[in-house]
ROKOL-883566 format. One record per atom (N, C-alpha, C): y, z, x; atom name; residue number from 1. Coordinates in pm, whole numbers. Atoms other than C-alpha are relative to their C-alpha. Last residue first. Example, Ala and Ser with C-alpha at 12.3 -4.5 7.8 and 13.67 -1.06 7.14 Angstrom:
BEGIN
R      yy      zz      xx  name  resi
R    -119      -6     -82     N     2
R    -106     714    1367    CA     2
R     109      73     -77     C     2
R    -119       0      89     N     1
R    -450     780    1230    CA     1
R     120       0      90     C     1
END
This chain:
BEGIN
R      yy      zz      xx  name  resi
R      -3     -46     149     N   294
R    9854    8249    7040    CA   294
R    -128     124     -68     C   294
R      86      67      30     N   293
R    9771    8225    7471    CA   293
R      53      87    -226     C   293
R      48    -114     131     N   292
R   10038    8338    7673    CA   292
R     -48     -82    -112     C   292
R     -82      -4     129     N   291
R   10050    8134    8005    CA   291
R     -22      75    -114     C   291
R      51     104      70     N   290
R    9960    8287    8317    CA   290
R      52     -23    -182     C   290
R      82     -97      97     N   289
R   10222    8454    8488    CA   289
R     -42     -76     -39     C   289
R      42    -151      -9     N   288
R   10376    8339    8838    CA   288
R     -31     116    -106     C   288
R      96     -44     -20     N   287
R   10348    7981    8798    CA   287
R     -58     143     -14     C   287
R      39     -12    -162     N   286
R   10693    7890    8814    CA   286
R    -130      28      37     C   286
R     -74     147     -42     N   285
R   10694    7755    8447    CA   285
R     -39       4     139     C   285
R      85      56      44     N   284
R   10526    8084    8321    CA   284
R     -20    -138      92     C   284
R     115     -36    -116     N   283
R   10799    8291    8526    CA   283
R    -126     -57     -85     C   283
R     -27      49    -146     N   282
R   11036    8064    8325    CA   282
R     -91      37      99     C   282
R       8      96      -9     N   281
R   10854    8118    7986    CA   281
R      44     -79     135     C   281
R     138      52      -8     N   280
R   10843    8454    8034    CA   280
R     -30    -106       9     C   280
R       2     -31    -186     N   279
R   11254    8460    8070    CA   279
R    -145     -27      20     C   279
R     -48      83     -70     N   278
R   11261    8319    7712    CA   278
R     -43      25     154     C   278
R      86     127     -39     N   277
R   11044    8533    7599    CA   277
R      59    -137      40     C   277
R     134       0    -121     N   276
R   11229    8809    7752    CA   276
R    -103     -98     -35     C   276
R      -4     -12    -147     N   275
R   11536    8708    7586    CA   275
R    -110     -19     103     C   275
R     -49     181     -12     N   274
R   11415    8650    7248    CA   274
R      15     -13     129     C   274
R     130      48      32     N   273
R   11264    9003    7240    CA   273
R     -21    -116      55     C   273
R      73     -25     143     N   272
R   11596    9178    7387    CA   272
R    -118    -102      22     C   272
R      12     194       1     N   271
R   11717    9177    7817    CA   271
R     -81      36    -175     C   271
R     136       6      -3     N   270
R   11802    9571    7820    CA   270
R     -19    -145     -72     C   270
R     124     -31     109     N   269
R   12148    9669    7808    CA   269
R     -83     -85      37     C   269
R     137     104       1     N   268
R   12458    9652    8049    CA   268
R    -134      75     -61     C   268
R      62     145     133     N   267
R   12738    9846    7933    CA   267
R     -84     -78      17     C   267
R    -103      45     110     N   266
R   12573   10121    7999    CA   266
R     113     -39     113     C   266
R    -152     -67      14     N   265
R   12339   10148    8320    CA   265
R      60     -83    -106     C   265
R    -153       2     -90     N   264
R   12014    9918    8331    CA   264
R      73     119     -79     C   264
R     -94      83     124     N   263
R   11635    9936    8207    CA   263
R     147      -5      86     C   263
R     -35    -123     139     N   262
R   11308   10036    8472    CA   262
R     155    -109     -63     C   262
R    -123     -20    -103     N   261
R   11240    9826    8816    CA   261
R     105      61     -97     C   261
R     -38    -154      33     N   260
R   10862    9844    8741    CA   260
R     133      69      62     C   260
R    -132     -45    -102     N   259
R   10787    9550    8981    CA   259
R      -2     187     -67     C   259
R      40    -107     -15     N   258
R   10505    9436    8727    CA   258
R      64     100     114     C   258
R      74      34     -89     N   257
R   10594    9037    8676    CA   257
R     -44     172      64     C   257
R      90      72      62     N   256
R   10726    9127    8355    CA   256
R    -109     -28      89     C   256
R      93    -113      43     N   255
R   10947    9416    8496    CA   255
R    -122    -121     -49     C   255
R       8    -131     -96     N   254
R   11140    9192    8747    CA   254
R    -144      89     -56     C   254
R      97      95     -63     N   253
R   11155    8908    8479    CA   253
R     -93     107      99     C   253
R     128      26     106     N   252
R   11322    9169    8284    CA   252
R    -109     -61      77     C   252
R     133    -122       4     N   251
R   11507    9283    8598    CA   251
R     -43     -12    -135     C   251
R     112     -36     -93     N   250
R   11628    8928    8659    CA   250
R     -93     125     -18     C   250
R     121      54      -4     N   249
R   11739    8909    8335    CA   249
R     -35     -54      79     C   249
R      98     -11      91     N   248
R   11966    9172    8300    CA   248
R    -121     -45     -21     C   248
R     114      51     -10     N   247
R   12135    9157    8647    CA   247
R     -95      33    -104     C   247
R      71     -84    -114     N   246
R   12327    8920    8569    CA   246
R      38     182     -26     C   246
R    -108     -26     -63     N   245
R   12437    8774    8218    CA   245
R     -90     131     123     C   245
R     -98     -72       7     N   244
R   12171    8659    8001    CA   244
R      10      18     147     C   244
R      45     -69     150     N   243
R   11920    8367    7960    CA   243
R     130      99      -2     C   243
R     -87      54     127     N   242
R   12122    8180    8232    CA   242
R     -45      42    -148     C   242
R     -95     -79     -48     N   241
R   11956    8384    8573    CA   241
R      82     -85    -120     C   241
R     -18    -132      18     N   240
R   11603    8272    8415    CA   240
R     146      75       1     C   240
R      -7       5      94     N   239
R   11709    7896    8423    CA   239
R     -12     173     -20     C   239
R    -159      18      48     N   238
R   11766    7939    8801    CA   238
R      22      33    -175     C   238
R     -32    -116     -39     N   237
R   11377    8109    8850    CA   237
R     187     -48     -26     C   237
R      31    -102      34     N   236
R   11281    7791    8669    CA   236
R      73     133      18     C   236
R    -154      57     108     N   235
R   11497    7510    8884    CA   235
R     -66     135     -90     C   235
R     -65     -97       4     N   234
R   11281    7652    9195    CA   234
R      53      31    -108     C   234
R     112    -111      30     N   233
R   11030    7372    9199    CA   233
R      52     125     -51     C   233
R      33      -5     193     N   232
R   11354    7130    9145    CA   232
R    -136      95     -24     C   232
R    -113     -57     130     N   231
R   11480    7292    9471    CA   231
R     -44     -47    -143     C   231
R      -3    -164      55     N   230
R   11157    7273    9647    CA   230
R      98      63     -57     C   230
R     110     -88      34     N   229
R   11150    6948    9631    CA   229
R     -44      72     -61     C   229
R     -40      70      81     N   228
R   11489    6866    9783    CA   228
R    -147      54    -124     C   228
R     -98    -104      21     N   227
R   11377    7027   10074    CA   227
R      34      29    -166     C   227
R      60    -125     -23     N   226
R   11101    6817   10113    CA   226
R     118     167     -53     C   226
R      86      56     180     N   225
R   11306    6523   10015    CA   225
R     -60     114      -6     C   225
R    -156     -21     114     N   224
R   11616    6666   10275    CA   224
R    -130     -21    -115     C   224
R     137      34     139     N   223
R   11270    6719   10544    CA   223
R     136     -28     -81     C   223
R      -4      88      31     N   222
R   11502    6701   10880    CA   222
R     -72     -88    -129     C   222
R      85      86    -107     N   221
R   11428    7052   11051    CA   221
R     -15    -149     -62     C   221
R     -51     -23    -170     N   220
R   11725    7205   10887    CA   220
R    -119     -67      88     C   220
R     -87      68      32     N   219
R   11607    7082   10527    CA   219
R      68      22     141     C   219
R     -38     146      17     N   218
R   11304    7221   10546    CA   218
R      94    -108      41     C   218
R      78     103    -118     N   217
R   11358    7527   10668    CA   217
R      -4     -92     -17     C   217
R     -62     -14     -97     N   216
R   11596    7585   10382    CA   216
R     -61     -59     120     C   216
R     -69     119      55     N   215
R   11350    7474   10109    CA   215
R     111      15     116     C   215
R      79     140     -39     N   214
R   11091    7743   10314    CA   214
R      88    -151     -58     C   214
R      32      23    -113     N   213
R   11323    7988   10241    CA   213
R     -39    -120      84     C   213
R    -113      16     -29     N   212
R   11368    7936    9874    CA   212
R      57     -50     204     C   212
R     -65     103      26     N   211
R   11043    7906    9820    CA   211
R     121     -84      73     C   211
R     113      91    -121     N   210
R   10900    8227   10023    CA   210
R      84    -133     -56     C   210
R     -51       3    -165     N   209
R   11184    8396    9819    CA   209
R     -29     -60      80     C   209
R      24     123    -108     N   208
R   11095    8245    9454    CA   208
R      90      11     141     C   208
R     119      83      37     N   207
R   11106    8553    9239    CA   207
R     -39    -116      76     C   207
R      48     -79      78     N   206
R   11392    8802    9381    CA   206
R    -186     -41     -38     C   206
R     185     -25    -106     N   205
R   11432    8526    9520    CA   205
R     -42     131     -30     C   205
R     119      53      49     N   204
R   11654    8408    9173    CA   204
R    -108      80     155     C   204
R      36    -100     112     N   203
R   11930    8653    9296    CA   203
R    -126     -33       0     C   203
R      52      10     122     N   202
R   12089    8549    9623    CA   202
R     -98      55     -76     C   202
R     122    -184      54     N   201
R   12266    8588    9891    CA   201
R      38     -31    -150     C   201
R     -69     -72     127     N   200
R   12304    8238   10017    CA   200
R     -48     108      18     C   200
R      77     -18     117     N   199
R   12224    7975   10341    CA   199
R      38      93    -113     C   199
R     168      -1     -58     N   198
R   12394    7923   10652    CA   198
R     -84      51     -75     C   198
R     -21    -154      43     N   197
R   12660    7684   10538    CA   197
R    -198      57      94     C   197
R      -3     -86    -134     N   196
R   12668    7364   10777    CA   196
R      25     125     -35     C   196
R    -145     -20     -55     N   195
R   12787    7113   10451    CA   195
R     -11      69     185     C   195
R     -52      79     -39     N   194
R   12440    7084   10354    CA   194
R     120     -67      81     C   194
R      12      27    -140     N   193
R   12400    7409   10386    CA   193
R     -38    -150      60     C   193
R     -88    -111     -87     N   192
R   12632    7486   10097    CA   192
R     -48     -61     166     C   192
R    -102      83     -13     N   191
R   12447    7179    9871    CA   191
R     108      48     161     C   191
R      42     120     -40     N   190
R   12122    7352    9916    CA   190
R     128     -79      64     C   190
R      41     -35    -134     N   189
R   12224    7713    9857    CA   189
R     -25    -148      77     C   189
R     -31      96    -136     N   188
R   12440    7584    9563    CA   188
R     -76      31     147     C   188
R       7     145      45     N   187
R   12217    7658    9250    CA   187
R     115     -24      92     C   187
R     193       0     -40     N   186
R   12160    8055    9350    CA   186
R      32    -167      24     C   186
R      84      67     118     N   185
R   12546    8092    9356    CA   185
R    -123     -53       5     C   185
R      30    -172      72     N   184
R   12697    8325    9624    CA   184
R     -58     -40    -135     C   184
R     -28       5     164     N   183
R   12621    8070    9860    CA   183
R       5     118     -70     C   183
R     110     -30      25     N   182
R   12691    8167   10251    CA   182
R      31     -21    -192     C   182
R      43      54     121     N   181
R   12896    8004   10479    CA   181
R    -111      27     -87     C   181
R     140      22      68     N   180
R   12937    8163   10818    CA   180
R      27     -56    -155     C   180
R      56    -106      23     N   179
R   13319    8114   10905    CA   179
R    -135     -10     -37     C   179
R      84     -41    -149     N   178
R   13464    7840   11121    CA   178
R     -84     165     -22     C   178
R     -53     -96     -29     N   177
R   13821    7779   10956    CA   177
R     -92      99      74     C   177
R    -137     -59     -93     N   176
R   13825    7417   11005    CA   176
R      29     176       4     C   176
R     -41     128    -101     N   175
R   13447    7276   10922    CA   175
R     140      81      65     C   175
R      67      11     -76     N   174
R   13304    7602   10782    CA   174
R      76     -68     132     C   174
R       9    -155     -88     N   173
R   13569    7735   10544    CA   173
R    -130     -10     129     C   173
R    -104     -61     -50     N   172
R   13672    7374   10482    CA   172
R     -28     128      98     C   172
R     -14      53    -150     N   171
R   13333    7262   10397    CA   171
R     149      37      82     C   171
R     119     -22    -133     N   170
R   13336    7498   10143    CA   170
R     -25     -15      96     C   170
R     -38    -125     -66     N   169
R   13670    7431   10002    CA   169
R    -109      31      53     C   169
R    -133      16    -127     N   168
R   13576    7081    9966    CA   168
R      50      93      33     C   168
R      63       7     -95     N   167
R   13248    7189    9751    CA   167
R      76     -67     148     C   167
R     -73     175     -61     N   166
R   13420    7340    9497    CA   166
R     -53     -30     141     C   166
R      64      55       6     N   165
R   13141    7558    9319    CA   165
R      81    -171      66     C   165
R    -101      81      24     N   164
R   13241    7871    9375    CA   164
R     -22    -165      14     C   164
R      -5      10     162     N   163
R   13080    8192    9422    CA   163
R      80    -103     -61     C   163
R    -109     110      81     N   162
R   13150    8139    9817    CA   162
R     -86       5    -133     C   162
R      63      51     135     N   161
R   13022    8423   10018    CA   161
R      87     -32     -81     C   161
R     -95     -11      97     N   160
R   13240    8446   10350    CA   160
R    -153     -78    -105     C   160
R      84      81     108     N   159
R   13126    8524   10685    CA   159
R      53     -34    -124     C   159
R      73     108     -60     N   158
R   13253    8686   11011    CA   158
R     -66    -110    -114     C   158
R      47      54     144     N   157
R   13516    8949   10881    CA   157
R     -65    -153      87     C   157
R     123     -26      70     N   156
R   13499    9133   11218    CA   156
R     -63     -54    -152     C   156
R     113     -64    -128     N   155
R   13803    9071   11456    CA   155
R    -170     -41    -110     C   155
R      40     -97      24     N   154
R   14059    8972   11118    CA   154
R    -182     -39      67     C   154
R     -58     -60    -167     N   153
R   14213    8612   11230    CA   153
R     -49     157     -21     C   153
R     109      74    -153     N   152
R   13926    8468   10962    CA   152
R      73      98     142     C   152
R     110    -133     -35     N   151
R   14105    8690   10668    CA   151
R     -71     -73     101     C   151
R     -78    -125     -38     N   150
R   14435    8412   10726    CA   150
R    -106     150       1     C   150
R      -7      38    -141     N   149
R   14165    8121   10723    CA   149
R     133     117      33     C   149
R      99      16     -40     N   148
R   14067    8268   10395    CA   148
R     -22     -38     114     C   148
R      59    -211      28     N   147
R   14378    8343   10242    CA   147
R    -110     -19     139     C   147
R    -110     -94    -140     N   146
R   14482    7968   10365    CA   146
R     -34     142     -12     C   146
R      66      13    -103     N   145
R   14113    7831   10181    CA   145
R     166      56     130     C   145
R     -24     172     -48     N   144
R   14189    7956    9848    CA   144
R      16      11     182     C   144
R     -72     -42    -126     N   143
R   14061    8332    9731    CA   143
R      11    -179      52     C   143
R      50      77     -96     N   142
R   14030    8209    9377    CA   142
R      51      53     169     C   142
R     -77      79     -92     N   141
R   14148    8482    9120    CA   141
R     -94     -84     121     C   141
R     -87      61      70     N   140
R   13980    8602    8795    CA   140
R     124     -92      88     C   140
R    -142     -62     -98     N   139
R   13791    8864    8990    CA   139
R     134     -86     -36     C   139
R     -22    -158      23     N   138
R   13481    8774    8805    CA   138
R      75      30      41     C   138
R      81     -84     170     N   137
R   13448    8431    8742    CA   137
R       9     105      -6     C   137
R     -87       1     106     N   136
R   13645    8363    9082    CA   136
R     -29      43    -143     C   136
R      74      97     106     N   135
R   13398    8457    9340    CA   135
R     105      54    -176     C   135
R     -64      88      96     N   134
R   13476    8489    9652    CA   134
R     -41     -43     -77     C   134
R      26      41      56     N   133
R   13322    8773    9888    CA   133
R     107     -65    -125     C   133
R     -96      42     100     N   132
R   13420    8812   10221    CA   132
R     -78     -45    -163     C   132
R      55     142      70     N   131
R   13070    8873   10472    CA   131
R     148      55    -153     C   131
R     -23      21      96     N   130
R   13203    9139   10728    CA   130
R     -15    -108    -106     C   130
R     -37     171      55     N   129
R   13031    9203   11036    CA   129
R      28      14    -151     C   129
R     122      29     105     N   128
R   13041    9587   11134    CA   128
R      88    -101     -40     C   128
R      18      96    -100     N   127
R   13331    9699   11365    CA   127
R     -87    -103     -39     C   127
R      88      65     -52     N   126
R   13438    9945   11130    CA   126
R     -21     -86      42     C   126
R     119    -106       6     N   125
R   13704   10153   10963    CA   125
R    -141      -8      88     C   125
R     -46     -88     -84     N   124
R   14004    9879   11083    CA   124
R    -129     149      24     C   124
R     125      24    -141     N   123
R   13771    9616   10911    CA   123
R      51     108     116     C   123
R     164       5     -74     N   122
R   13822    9796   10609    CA   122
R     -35      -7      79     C   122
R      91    -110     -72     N   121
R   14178    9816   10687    CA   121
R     -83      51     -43     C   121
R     -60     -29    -201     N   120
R   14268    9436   10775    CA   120
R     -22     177     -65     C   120
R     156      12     -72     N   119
R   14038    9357   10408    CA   119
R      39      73     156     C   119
R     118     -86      68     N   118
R   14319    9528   10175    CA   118
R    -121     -31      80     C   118
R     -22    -112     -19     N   117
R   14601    9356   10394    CA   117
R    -131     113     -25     C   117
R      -2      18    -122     N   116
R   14464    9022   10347    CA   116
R      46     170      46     C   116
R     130      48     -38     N   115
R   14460    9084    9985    CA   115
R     -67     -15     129     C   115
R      75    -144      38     N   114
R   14780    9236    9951    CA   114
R    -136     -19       7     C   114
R     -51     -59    -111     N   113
R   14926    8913   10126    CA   113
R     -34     163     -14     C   113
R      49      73    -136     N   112
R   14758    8665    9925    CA   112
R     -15     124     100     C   112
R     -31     137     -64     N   111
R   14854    8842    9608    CA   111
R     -49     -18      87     C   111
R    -113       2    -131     N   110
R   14703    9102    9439    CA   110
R      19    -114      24     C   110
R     -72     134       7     N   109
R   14532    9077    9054    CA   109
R     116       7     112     C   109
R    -149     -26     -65     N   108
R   14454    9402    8939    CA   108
R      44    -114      38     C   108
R    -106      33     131     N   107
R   14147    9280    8778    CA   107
R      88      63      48     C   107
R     -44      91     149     N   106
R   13964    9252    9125    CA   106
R      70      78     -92     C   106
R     -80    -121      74     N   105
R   14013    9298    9484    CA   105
R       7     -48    -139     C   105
R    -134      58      39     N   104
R   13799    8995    9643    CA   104
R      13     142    -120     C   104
R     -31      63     149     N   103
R   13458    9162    9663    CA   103
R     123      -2      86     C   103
R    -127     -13      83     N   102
R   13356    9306   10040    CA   102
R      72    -125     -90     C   102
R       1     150      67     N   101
R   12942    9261   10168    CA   101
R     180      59    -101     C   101
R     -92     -41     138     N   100
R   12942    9481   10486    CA   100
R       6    -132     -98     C   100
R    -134      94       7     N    99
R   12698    9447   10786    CA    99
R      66      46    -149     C    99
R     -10      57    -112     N    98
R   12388    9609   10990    CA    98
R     172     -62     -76     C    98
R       7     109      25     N    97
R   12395    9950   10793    CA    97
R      49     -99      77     C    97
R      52      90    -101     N    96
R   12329   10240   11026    CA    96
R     -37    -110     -78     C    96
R      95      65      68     N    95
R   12446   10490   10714    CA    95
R     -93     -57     108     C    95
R     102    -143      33     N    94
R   12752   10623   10904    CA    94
R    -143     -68     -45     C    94
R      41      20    -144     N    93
R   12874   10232   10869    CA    93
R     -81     137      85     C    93
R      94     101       0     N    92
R   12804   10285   10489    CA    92
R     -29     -43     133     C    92
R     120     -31      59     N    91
R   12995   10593   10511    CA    91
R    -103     -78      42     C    91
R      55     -97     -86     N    90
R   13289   10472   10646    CA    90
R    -150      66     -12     C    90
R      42      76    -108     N    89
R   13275   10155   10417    CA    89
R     -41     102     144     C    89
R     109      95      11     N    88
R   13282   10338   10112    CA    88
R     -63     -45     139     C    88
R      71    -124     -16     N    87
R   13606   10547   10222    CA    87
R    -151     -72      20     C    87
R      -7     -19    -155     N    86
R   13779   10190   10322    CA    86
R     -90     149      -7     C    86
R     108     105     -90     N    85
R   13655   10041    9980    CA    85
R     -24     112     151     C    85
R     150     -34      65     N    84
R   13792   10382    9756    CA    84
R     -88     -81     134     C    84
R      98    -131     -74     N    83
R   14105   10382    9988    CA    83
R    -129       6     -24     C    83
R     -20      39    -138     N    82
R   14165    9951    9899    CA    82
R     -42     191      43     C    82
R     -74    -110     -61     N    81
R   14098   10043    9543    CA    81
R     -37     -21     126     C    81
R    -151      32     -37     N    80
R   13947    9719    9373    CA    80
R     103     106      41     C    80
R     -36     -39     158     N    79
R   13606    9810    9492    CA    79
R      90     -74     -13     C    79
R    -174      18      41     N    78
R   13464    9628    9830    CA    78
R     -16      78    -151     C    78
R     -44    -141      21     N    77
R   13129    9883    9978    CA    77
R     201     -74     -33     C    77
R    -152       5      51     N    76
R   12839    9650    9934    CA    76
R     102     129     -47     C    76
R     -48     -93     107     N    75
R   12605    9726   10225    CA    75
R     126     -77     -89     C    75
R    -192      35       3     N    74
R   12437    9457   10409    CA    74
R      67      80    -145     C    74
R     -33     -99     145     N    73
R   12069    9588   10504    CA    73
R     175     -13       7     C    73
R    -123    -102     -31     N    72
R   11910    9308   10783    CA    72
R      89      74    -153     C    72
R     -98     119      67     N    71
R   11540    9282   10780    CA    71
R     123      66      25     C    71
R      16     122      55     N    70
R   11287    9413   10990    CA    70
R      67    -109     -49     C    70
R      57      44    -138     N    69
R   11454    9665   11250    CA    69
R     -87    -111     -54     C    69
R    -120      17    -164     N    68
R   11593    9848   10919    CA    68
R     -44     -47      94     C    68
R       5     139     -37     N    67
R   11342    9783   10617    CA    67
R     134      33     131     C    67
R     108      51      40     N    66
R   11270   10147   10480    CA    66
R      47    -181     119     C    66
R      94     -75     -76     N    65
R   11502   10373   10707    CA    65
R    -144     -65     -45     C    65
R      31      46    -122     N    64
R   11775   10102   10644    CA    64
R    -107      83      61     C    64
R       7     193     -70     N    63
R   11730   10043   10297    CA    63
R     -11      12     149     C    63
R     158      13      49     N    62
R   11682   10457   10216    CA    62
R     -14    -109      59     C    62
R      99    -118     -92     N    61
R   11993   10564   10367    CA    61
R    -124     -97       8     C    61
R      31      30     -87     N    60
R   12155   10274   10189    CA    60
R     -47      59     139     C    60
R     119     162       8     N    59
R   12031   10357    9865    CA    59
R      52     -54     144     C    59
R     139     -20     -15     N    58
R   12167   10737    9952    CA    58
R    -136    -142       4     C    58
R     -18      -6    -154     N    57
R   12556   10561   10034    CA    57
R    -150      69     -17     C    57
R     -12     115     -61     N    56
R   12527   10451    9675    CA    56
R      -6     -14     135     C    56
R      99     100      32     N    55
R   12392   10711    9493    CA    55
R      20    -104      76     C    55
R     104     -99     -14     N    54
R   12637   10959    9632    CA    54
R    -114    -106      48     C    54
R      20       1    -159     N    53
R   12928   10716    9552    CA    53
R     -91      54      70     C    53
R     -51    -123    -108     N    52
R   12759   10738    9230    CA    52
R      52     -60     147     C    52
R      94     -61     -54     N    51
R   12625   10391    9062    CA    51
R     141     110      49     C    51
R      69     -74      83     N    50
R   12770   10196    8746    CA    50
R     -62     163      99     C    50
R    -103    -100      60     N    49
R   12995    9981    8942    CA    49
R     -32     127     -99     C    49
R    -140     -92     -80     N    48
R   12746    9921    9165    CA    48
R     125      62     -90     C    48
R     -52     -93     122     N    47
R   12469    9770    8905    CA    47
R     141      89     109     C    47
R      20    -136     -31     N    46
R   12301    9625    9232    CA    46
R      56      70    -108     C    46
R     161     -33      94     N    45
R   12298    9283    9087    CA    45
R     -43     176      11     C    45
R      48      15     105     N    44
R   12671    9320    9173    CA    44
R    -115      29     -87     C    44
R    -105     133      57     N    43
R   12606    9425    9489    CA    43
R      -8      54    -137     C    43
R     -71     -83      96     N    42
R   12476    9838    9571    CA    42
R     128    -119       0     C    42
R      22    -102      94     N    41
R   12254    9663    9832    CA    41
R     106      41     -28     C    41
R    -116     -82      47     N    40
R   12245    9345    9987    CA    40
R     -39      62    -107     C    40
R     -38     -48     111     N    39
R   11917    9229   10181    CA    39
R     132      97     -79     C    39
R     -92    -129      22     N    38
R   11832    9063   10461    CA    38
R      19      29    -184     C    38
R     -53     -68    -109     N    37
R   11623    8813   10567    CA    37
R      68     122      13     C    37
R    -154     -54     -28     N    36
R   11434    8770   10262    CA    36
R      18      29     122     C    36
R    -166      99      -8     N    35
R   11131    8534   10216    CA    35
R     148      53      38     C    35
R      -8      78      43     N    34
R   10864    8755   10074    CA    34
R      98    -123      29     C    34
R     144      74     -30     N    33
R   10751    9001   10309    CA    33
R     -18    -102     -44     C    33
R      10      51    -148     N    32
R   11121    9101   10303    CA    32
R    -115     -57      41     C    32
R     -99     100     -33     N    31
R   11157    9120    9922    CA    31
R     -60     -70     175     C    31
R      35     127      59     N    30
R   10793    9297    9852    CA    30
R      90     -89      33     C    30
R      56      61     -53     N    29
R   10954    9546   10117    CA    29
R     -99    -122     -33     C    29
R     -32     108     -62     N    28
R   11221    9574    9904    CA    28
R     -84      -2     133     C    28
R     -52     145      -2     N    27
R   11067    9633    9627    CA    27
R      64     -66      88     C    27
R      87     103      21     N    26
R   10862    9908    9717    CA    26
R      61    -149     -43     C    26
R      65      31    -113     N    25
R   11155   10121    9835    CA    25
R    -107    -162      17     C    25
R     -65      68     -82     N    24
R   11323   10069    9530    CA    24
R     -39     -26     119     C    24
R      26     151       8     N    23
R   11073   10145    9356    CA    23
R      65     -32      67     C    23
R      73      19     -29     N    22
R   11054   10493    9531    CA    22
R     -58    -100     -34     C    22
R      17      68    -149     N    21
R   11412   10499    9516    CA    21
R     -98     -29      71     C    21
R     136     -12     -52     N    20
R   11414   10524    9137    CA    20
R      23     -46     129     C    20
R      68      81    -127     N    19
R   11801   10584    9085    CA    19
R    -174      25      54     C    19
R      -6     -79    -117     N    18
R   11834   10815    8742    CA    18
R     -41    -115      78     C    18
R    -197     130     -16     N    17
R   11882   10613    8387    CA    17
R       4      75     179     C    17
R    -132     -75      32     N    16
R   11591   10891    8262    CA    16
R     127     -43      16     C    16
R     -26     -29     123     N    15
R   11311   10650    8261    CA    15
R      77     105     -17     C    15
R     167     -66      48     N    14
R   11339   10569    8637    CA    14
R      28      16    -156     C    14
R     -29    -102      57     N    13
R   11622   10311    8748    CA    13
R    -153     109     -61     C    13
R      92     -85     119     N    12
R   11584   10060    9001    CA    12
R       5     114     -72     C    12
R      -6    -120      50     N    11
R   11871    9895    9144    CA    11
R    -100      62    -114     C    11
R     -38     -56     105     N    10
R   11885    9520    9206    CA    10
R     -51     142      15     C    10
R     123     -59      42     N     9
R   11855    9356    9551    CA     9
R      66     112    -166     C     9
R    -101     -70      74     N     8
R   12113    9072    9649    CA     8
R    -105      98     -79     C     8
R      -7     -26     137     N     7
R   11900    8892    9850    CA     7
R      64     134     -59     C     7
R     -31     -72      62     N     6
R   12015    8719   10150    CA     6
R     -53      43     -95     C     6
R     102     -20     144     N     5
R   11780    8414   10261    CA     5
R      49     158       5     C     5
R     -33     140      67     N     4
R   11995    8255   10634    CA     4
R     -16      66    -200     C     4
R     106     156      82     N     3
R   12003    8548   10801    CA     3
R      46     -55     -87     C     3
R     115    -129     105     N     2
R   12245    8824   10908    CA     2
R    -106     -55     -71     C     2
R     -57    -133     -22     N     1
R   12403    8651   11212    CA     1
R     -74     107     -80     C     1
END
């Protein structure tokens, strides 16, 4: 529907903390030439809670007039204010984005039935495919698999990113409730479409897109060792996303490898010394800097 190799694209800033959109541009056609089918903008990695409504409906100006008819541009427009999302989402369909990426309502803490409510009028705003996002670490609640087959009878929520590492609710939301399946964790894309997911939006391709990709192909045309493979080739660009807390040290890695994707929005700070030689050492590992010589 929106491809298999999501990436969740981070937010370039210029040396004043201002949206660089002329990296941004450039990066995400490095993404799409690299492995990405699509790309989500103003996610998580996107710094979103940090960005302008302004800023946020202008980055997806930009995504679909830069990569529109190449790749597909999946706006994130859930908050935890059900008007804020449904304003968001008007916009974003305004915009000529191909799909919506909506968070589980967080630290407020709704029930089932405020939850299901909060997605029925998003999708009332737009017709645009909806990819559900679940991911308990941050929203502090599990959307469990009756929520989830109760947001399925909703026309347009077609997908569901699973941040979540139970792999019987996964197959659930495929096998009986029949939604795309997409990892929201770099380190299940494998396992997910094992099950009949159709691959992740994810961080690490950022650095290993062609990889990632190609470990997918694989594994759908009958390679699992091949596949298999290219996930421990990958294990690097994972270790990066565990130095610190997303997206800090992707956009170190980001800037190391010469992207030029500038520092982050307070409270997120700037990957330190230790950090980035840690992270060097991963894009060392993957190949993609030569090693640093004493």
């Amino acid at each position: 529907m929106l491809g298999e190799v999501l990436t969740a694209i981070v937010t370039p800033f210029d040396a004043d903390g201002a949206v660089d959109y002329d990296a941004f541009r450039s990066l995400m056609r490095h993404l799409v030439e690299n492995g990405s089918d699509g790309l989500v903008v103003a996610g998580t990695t996107g710094e979103a809670p940090t960005l302008s409504d302004d800023e946020r409906i202008e980055l997806f100006r930009v995504a679909v007039d830069e990569v529109g008819g190449h790749a597909t541009v999946v706006a994130g427009t859930g908050t935890y204010s059900t008007a804020h999302s449904v304003h968001l989402t008007e916009l974003a369909h305004e915009a000529g984005v191909d799909g919506l990426l909506v968070v589980t309502p967080y630290y407020n803490k709704p029930p089932p039935r405020g939850i299901v409510e909060h997605f029925k009028a998003i999708a009332a705003v737009s017709d645009l495919p909806i990819i559900v996002y679940n991911i308990p670490a941050r929203v502090v609640l599990n959307l469990e698999p009756e929520t989830i087959a109760q947001l399925a009878q909703i026309p347009n929520v077609r997908a569901v990113k699973q941040a979540n590492a139970d792999l019987e609710q996964a197959e659930r939301i495929v096998a009986e409730i029949g939604l795309d399946l997409y990892a929201g964790d770099d380190d299940l894309i494998l396992p997910f479409v094992r099950l009949g997911g159709m691959g992740g939006v994810c961080v690490h391709t950022h650095v290993v897109g062609p990889q990632v990709k190609e470990m997918i192909r694989r594994f759908r045309e009958g390679d699992e060792n091949g596949a298999r493979e290219l996930e421990a080739e990958t294990q690097p660009a994972l270790d990066i996303l565990k130095v610190q807390g997303n997206p800090i040290a992707i956009k170190a890695a980001l800037n190391l490898l010469g992207h030029e994707v500038g520092g982050l929005r307070l409270p997120l700070v700037e990957a330190n010394e230790a950090e980035r030689a840690q992270i060097r050492l991963c894009l060392e590992r993957l190949g993609l800097l030569a090693t640093a010589t004493a």
